[in-house]
N, C-alpha and C positions, 0 to 999 in steps of 0.2 A: 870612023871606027868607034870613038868614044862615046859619040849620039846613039851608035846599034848598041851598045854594050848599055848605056842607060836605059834606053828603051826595055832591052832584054830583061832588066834590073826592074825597072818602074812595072812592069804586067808580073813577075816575081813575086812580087811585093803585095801585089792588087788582089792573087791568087791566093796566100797566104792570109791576107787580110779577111777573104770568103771561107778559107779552112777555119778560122776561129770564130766567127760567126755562125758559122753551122754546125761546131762544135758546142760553141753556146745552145746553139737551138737543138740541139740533137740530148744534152745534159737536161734542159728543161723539160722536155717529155718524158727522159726516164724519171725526172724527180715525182713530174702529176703521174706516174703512169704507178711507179710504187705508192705514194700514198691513197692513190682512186683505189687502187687493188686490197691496201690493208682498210680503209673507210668501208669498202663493200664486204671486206672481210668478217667483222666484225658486225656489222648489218646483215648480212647474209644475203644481199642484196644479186641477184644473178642476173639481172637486164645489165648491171652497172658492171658486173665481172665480165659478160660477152664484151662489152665495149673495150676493155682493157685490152682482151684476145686479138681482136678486130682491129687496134691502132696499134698492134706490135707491129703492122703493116710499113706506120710511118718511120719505124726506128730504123726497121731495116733499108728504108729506104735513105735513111742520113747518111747510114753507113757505108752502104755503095756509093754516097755521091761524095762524102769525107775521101775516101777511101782512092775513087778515082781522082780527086784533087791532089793527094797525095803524089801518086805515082806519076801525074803530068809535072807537078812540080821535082820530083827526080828527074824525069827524062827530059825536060827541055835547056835545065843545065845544070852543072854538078852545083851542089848547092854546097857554102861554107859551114865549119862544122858547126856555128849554133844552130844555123837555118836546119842543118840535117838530123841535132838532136832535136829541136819543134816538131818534125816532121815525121822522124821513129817516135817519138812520145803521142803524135797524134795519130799515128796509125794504133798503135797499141792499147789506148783510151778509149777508141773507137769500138773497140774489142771488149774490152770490160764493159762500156756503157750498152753496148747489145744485148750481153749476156744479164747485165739487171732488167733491160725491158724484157727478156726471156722469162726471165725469174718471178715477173709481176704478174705475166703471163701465166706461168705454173702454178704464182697461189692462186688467180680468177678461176682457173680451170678444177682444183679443188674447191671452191665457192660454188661452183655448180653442182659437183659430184657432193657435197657435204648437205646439200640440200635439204634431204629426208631426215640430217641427222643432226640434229641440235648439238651445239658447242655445253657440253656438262663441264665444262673445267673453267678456273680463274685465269682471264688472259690477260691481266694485268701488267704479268712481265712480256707477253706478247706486244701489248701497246707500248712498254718502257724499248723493247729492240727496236722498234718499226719507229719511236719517236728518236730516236739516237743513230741511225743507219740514216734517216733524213737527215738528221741535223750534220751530220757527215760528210753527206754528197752535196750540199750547198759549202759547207768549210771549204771543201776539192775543189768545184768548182768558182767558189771564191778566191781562191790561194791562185787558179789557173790564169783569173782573171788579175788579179794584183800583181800577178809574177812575184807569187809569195813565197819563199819556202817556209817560213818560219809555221806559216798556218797550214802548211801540207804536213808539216811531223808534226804536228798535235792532235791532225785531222787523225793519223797514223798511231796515234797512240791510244781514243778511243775505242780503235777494233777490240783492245781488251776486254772493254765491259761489255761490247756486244757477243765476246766469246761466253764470256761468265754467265751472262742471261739465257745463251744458248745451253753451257753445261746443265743450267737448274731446271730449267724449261726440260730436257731431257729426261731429267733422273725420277720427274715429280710424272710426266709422261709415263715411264717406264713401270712407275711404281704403282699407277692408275691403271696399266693393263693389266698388271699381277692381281691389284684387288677386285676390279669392276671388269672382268673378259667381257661384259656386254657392251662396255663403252670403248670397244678395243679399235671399232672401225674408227669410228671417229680422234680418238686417241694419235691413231697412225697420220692421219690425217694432216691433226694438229701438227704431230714431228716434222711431216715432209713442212708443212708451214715453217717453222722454226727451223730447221735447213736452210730454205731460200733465203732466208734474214738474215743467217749468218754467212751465205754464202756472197751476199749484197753485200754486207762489210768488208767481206776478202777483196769482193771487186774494186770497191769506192778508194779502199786501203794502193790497190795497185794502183790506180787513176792519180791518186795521191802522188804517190813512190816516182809515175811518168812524168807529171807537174815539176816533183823535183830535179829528175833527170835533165826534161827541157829546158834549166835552167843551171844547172849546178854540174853539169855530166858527172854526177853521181851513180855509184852502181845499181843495179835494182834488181829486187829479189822476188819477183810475180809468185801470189799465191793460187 
């Protein structure tokens, strides 16, 4: 009885060990898949924007295979409550980390459509969110990997200046369709960009929040 019960324990263990690995590998994509997306951004680059579109393929496919690791690790035995907060925090992660290769996806796919229309504005704070929203999601997935929390709330405390870049980026936006209505397609453009960036920080920000949860069964508050 002790032997089945180790056994049962030892392939648990094996299965889990594969959830973080592919949770690894499944983080790494979305990091090259945001920065390839803002490089071509900024280049105007649309061979290098379709490829972003075309390997969202891979993310989703982490996700289904996270996701069913998951769920065999619930059903083949109840798992004890750390194992089962690792295992809610990794289904929910899985969740956020989709939703930014989504996102990386939606700036390439304006990369295509902005084509005809040249970038007339300073994207300087564009490069200050997109270098800060990286630096981010390696912190998260650093902290994930350390069994950190201490670099998961600091990770969680940067969202701020990526919110603030987003306000300014806005209002300078907003204040460029009032003056230049010719530059207004592109303008619009810019905003939805500057959306996805801040929206990448809410995510990275929860991935953060699960990290701690996985470890600390802290409450969390998904944005």
């Amino acid at each position: 009885y002790n032997r089945e019960i180790w056994l049962m324990r030892s392939k648990f263990d094996e299965q889990l060990k594969q959830l973080h690995i592919d949770l690894l590998d499944m983080a790494y994509l979305i990091q090259d898949a945001i920065q390839n997306a803002m490089i071509y951004f900024f280049e105007a680059d649309i061979n290098g924007a379709k490829k972003i579109i075309k390997n969202d393929e891979n993310v989703n496919h982490y996700q289904k295979k996270i996701e069913n690791i998951c769920f065999n690790l619930l059903i083949q035995q109840q798992p004890v409550a750390k194992d089962l907060r690792t295992i809610t925090a990794a289904l929910k992660m899985v969740t956020d980390m989709e939703r930014i290769g989504d996102h990386a996806s939606d700036i390439s796919e304006l990369v295509i459509d902005m084509k005809d229309c040249p970038i007339l504005f300073n994207v300087d704070r564009f490069k200050e969110m997109y270098s800060n929203v990286v630096s981010m999601l390696i912190q998260s997935i650093n902290a994930y990997v350390n069994k950190d929390i201490q670099m998961a709330k600091e990770c969680i405390k940067e969202d701020d200046e990526i919110d603030l870049l987003f306000d300014k980026n806005k209002e300078d936006l907003i204040q460029l369709i009032h003056e230049n209505p010719e530059k207004g397609r592109a303008a619009v453009d810019l905003l939805m960009v500057n959306k996805y960036l801040e929206r990448i920080g809410d995510h990275v920000t929860n991935i953060a929040e699960w990290v701690i949860y996985s470890l600390d069964n802290n409450p969390v508050n998904e944005q």
